[in-house]
C-alpha positions as CSV (number, residue, x, y, z in Angstrom):
1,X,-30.8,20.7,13.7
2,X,-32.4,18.9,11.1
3,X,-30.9,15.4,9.4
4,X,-31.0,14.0,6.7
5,X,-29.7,10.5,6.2
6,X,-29.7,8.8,2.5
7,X,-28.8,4.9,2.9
8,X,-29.8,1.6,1.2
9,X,-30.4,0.5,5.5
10,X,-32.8,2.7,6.9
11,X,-34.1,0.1,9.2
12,X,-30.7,0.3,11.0
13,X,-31.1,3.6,12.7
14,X,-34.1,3.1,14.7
15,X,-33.6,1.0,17.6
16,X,-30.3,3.9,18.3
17,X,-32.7,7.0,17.4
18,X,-35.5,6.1,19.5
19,X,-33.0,5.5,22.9
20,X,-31.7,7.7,25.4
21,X,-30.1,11.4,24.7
22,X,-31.3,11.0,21.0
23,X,-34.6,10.1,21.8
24,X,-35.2,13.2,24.1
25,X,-33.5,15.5,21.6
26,X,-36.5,14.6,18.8
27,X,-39.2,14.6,21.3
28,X,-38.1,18.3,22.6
29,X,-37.4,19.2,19.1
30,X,-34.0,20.2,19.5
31,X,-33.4,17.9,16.2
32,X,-34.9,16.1,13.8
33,X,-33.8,12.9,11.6
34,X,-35.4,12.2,8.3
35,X,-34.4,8.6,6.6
36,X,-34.0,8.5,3.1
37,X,-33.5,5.0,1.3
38,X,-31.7,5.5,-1.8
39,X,-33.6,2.5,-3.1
40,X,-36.4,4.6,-3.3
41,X,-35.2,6.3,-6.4
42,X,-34.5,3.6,-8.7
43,X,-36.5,2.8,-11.3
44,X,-35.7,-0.6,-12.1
45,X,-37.5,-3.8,-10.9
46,X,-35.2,-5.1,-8.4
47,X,-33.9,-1.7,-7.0
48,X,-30.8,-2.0,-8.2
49,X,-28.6,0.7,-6.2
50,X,-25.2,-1.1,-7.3
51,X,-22.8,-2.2,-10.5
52,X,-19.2,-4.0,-10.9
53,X,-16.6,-1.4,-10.9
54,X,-15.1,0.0,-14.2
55,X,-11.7,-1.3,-15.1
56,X,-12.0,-4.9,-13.0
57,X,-11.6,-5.4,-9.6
58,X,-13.8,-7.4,-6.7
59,X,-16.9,-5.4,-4.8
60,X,-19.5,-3.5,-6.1
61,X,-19.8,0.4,-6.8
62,X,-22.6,2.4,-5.6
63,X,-24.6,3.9,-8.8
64,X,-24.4,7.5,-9.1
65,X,-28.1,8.1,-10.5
66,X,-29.7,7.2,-7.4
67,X,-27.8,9.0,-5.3
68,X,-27.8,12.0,-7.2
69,X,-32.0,11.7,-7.5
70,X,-32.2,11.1,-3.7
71,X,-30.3,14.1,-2.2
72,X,-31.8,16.5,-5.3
73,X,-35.0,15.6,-4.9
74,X,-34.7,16.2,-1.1
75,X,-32.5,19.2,-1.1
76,X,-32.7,20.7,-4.5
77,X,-30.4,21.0,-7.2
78,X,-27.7,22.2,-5.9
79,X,-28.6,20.8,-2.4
80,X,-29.5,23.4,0.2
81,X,-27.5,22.2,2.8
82,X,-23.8,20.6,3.3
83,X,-23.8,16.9,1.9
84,X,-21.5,14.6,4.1
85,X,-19.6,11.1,3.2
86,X,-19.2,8.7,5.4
87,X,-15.9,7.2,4.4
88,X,-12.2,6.3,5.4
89,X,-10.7,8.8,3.4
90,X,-12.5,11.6,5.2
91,X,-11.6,14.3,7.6
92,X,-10.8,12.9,11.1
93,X,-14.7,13.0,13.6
94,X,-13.0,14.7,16.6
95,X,-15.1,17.6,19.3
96,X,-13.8,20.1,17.3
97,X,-15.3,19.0,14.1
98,X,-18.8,17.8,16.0
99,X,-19.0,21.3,17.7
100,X,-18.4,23.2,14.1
101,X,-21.4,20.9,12.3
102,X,-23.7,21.5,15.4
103,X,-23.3,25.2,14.2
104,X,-25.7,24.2,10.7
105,X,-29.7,24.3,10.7
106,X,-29.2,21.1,8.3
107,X,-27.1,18.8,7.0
108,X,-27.3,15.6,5.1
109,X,-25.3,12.8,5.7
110,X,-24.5,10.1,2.8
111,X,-23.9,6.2,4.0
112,X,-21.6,4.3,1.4
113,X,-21.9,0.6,0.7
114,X,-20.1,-2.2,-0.9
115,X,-16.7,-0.9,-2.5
116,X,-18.1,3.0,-1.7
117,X,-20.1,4.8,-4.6
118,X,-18.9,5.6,-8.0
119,X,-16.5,8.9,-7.7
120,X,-18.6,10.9,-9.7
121,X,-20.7,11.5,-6.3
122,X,-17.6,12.7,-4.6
123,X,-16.6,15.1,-7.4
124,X,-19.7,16.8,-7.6
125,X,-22.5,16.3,-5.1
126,X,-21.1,15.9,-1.6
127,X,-19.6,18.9,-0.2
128,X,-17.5,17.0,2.5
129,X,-16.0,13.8,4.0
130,X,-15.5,12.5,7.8
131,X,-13.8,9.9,8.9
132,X,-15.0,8.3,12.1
133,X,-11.6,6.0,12.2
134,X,-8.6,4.3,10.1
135,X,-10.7,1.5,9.7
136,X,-13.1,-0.1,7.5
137,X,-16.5,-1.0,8.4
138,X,-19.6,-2.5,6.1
139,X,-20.8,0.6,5.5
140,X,-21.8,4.2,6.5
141,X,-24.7,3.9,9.1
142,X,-22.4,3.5,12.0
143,X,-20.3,6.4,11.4
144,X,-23.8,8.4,10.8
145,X,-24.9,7.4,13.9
146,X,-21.8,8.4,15.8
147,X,-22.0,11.8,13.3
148,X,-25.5,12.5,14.6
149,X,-24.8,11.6,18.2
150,X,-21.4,13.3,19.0
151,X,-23.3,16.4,17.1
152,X,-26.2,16.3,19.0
153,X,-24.0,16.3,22.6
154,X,-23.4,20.4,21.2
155,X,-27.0,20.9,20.7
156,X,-27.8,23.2,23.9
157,X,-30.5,21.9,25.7
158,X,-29.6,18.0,24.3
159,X,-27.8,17.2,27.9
160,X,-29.1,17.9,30.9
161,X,-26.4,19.4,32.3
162,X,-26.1,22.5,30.0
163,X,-21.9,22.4,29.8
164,X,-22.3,18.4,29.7
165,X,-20.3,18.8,26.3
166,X,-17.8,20.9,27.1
167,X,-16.7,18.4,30.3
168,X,-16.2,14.9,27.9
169,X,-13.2,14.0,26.9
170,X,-11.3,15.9,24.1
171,X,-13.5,18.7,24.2
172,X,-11.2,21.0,26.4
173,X,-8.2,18.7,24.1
174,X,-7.6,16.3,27.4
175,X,-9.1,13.3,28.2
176,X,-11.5,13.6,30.9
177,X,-11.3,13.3,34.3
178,X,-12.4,10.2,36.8
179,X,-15.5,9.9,38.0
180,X,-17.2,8.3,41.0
181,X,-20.9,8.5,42.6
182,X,-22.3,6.9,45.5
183,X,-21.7,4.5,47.5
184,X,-18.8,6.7,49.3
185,X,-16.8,3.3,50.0
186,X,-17.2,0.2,48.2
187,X,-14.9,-3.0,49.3
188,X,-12.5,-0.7,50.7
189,X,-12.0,1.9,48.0
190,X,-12.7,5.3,48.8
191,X,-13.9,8.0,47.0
192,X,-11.0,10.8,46.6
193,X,-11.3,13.0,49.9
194,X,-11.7,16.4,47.6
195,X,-14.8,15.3,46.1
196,X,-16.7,15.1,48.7
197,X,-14.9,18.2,50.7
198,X,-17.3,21.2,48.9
199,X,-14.4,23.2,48.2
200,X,-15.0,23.5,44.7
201,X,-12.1,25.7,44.0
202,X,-10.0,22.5,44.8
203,X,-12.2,20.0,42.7
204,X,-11.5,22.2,39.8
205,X,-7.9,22.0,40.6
206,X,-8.2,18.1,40.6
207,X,-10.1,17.4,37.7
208,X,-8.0,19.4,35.4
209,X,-4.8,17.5,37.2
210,X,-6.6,14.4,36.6
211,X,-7.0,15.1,33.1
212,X,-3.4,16.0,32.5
213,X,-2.4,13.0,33.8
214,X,-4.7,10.7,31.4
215,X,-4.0,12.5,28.8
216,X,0.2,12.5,29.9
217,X,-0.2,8.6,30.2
218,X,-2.8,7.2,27.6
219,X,-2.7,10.2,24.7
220,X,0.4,12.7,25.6
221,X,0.2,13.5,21.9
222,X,-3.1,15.9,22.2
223,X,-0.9,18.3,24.7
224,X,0.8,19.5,22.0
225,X,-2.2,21.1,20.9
226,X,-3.3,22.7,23.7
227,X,-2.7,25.9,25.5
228,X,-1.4,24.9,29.1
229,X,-0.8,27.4,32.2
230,X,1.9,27.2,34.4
231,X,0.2,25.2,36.9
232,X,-0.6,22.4,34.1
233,X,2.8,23.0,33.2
234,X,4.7,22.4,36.5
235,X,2.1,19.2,37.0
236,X,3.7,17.8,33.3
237,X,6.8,18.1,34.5
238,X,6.2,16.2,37.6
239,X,5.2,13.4,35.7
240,X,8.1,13.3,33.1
241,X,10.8,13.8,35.7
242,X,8.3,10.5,37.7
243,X,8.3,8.2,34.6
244,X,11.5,9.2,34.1
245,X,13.1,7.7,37.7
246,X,11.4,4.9,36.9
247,X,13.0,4.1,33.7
């Protein structure tokens, strides 16, 4: 997988790339991350990359002409690969999403500033918008980062365990399960007595109840969405008839 990332603050993303999973990933080639600065493509003095909005109003507007000469120059004209907006009016970030974009050889990702960038950009350059929240930060390289990392996660050979991924949270639509590693007892508190039995058949069986019950307590909204067997069925029900006693 191969990014590219146009921003005004490419200095931002280096301390994060050059860590941990990410850092692995590049060194084992499984992707790569080219930084752009849209500054780069101005042709004025000061490297002006912004302007007061049309019409009145407080903030500045990211130009158009830079942008457009950064991704073109990179990618062509049009751009040979999908062109991504970070911003708030995007479609949700969720697994499903990060699992579908780790599908592409390449993709570019564009980091907004300011009030955002003039609308002409959105209209007829990027090819699609993500969301990362319903929030508002200072700009795009945040939500770029979490773009490249929750991507990455699908890349096989990113984790080390190869079905890593597929075990986090939301990926199989439920939270996921606890998790515990050694010391066997700490200050009293035991690890649960199936973990440590070998009967894997039965961890299985009490991960996937663990989950339901997260997801049934902190997010009971995502079981709507997911196909549920009878046994995840009859353990729902033994929570809502539970929480409803103790109402």
């Amino acid at each position: 997988m191969h990014f590219d990332i146009f921003t005004l603050f490419p200095q931002v993303f280096e301390p994060y790339l050059s860590s941990s999973i990410l850092s692995r990933a590049q060194e084992n080639a499984l992707i790569k991350v080219a930084l752009h600065n849209i500054r780069d493509w101005t042709h004025d003095r000061h490297h002006v990359t912004d302007d007061t909005p049309y019409g009145g109003g407080g903030g500045m507007v990211m130009k158009a002409p830079p942008i457009f000469e950064a991704v073109e120059s990179v990618l062509g004209t049009p751009p040979s690969c999908p062109v991504i907006l970070m911003t708030p009016q995007g479609r949700p970030l969720t697994a499903a999403v990060a699992q579908e974009l780790a599908e592409l050889p390449r993709m570019a990702i564009l980091c907004g500033r300011y009030e955002g960038v003039d609308e002409r950009v959105r209209e007829h350059l990027v090819t699609d918008q993500i969301s990362v929240g319903d929030y508002v930060l200072t700009g795009g390289e945040l939500p770029a980062l979490i773009v490249i990392d929750a991507v990455t996660r699908f890349i096989p050979g990113a984790l080390g365990d190869p079905t890593g991924a597929m075990d986090d949270s939301f990926a199989s639509g439920l939270l996921e399960y606890p998790h515990y590693t050694r010391p066997e007892e700490y200050r009293g508190w035991r690890v649960p007595d199936v973990l440590i039995s070998g009967n894997h058949a039965e961890i299985n069986r009490w991960r996937r109840k663990q989950s339901l019950i997260r997801t049934f307590l902190r997010r009971p909204e995502l079981l709507e969405k997911i196909e549920l067997s009878m046994e995840d069925r009859k353990v729902l029900d033994e929570l809502r008839h539970a929480s409803n006693n103790v109402e």
